[in-house]
Residue, then its C-alpha position, 0 to 999 in steps of 0.5 A: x052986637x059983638x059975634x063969638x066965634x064960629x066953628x069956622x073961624x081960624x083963631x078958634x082952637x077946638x079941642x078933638x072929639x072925644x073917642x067912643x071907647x063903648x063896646x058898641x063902637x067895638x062891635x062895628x068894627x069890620x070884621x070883629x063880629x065873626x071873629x069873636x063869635x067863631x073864637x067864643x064857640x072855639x074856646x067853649x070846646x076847648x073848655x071842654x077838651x080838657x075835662x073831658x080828658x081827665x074824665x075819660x082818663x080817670x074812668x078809663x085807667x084809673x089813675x090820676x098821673x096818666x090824666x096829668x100825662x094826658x093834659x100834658x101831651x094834649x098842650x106841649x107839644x104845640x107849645x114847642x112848636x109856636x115859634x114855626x107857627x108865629x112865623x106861618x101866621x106872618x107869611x099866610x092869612x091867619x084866618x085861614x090857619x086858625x080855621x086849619x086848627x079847628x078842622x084838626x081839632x075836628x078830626x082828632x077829636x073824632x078820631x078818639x071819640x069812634x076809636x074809645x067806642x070800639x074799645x081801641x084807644x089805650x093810654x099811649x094812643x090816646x097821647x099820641x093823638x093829643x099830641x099831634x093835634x096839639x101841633x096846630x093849637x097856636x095856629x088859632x091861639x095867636x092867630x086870633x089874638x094877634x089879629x086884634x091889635x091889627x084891626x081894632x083901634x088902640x082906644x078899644x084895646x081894653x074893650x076887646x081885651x075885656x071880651x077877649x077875657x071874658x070869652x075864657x071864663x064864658x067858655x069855663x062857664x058853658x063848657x065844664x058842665x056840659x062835658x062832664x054832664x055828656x061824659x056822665x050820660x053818655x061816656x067819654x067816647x061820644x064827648x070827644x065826638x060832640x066837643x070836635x064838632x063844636x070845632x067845626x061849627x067855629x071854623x064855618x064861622x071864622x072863615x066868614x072873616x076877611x084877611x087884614x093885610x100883612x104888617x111887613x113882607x116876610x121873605x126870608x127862611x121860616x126856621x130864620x124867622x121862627x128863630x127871629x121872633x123866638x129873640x124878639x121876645x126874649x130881648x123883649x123885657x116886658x114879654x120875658x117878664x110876664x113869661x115867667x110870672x104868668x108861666x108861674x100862675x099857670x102852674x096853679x091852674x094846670x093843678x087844680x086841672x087834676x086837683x078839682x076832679x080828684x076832690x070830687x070824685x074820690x074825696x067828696x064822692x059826687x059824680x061828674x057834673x059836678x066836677x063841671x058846675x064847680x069850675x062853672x062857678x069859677x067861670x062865672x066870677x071871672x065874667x064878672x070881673x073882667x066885664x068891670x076891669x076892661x072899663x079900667x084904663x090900665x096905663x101905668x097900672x099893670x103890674x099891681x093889677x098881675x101882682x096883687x091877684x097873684x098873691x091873692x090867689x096864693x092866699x086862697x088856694x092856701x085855704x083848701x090846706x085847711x079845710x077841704x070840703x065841696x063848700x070851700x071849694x066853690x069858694x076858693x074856685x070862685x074868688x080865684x076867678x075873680x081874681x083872674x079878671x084884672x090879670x087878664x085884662x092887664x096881661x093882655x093890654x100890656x102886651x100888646x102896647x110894649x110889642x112892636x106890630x109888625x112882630x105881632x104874630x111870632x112875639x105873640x105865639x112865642x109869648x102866649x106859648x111861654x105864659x102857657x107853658x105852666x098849664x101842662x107842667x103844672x098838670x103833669x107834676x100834680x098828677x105825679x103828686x096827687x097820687x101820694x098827696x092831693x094836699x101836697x098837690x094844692x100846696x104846690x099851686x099856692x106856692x107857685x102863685x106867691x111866687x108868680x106875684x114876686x116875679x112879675x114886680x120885679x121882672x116886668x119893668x113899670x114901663x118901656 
């Protein structure tokens, strides 16, 4: 009787086993637990910063252009500074600096909270404050972000890219109700209180994390290498490109940031939680959709999975140009975040296959910032709009991610 051929025999030519790309395999990576669950808790408070900001300031001085002001000052200025922070992050433990930003958080946060109490807090004071804590924030927000490349193996880049996704519009989903419900029981005083502790709660957890090695010695100035990592990403074809469209894109949502408050309270005359729930329904389509997108293989696919969202989006928005009531607005809240769910999971992907890793820290802060960069400005011009015309305001944002959608087919090249 003829044998086959064991697993031993030389001339057999096995084929590799196939890699385990479930979220179970992510979830046994060191380390990833803590620091996804740390992250979750951070961003469910930073969720929850930025409407109860624009609460706070609509009750407090009713006007719409000093809440864009407000959310404005609350995210700028640490985005001016993420090229020094993207160079901290290489020389020290990023743990260790993303728990520092939370412990910031923490304080300001309080800070504002017991000086409004007191009835010690004017509109100047209130942006000062927010300005200076702002200076921390791309310590947590690259900190974390560019860890994953690091330690998570790339078959899993999806997987935690899914989750990474989905921990925004979780956080969208638990952290708008709850801060416009503490604001309508208890005022915007005692929210800012309770939104810094949740920062502090996420950095006792974070800091359970170890620190994964540095990828290079980094010994030169940190202003020379701030700089370094600020041309890294500029040369960068693929981060320059999606700078500019996801920059674009966030115009809309640093809009509806004002938009959506301005509706509801003084068009639609509901109260505050409301405002929360309906940006709850936005959150929640986006789980949805990000939880399907990240079992995508995203390879040679991102741009349509930027683009075609984008476009979508404008045509969405467009609608509130037509008619304008609660019901459309949880329509149009809810498809635009479903729509979020493929760009994230491709914004994030492509990012992290087209940087080299040894500039993970300072390309991602740079990178992140400069996608960022939208939200504040698109806050600051639709407070100034709003003020005259909410319409202009909405129109405004669907421009912005029509035109986003063009730009990220014909900057973003198809491939490295």
């Amino acid at each position: 009787m003829a044998q086959g051929y064991r697993p031993s025999d030389p001339g057999l030519v096995q084929s590799p086993a196939p890699l385990d790309r479930s979220y179970r395999a992510l979830l046994k990576v060191p380390a990833i637990v803590p620091l996804l669950l740390g992250m979750q808790i951070a961003r469910i408070g930073q969720s929850m910063v930025s409407v109860t900001i624009v609460l706070f300031t609509l009750a407090s001085y009713r006007s719409p252009t000093l809440a864009g002001l407000a959310t404005f000052f609350a995210i700028f200025p640490g985005l001016v500074v993420s090229p020094i922070a993207g160079a901290l992050l290489e020389r020290h433990g990023r743990v260790r600096l993303v728990v520092l930003d939370y412990l910031v958080a923490l304080g300001s946060l309080t800070l504002m909270g017991i000086l409004a109490l007191t009835g010690a807090l004017p509109a100047w004071l209130l942006m000062v404050i927010a300005a200076i804590a702002s200076l921390t924030t791309p310590l947590s927000a690259t900190g974390l972000r560019s860890l994953f490349p690091i330690i998570v193996p790339s078959h899993l880049w999806e997987r935690v890219n899914a989750i990474d996704s989905t921990g925004y519009v979780i956080a969208s989903i638990v952290g708008p109700p709850v801060a416009a419900g503490l604001v309508a029981l208890w005022g915007g005083a005692v929210a800012f209180i309770i939104v810094g502790l949740s920062f502090g709660l996420a950095a006792i957890v974070i800091a359970r994390a170890p620190d994964p090695p540095a990828q290079s010695p980094v010994t030169g100035p940190l202003l020379v290498e701030a700089w370094q990592g600020l041309i890294y990403t500029w040369k960068n074809p693929t981060l320059r490109g999606l700078g500019f469209a996801i920059s674009l894109v966030n115009l809309a949502g640093g809009t509806f940031t004002i938009v959506v408050p301005l509706l509801i309270l003084e068009r639609f005359h509901l109260n505050e939680t409301v405002v929360g729930l309906v940006f709850a329904v936005q959150g929640l389509t986006g789980v949805i959709s990000a939880i399907v997108c990240g079992r995508i293989d995203s390879r040679n696919r991102e741009r349509i999975m930027l683009a075609v969202p984008m476009i979508a989006s404008a045509v969405t928005i467009a609608v509130l140009l037509l008619e304008s009531n609660i019901v459309v607005l949880v329509l149009v809240m809810g498809l635009t975040g479903f729509l979020n769910g493929p760009l994230d999971v491709a914004l994030f992907t492509l990012r992290q296959r087209r940087t080299d890793p040894a500039w993970t820290g300072r390309a991602f802060a740079v990178s992140m910032s400069f996608n960022y960069l939208g939200i504040p400005v698109g806050s600051a011009l639709a407070g100034i709009i709003a003020a005259r015309s909410i319409e202009w305001a909405v129109a405004f944002g669907a421009v912005a991610c029509l035109v986003a959608g063009v730009v990220a087919v014909a900057l973003i090249p198809s491939s490295e």
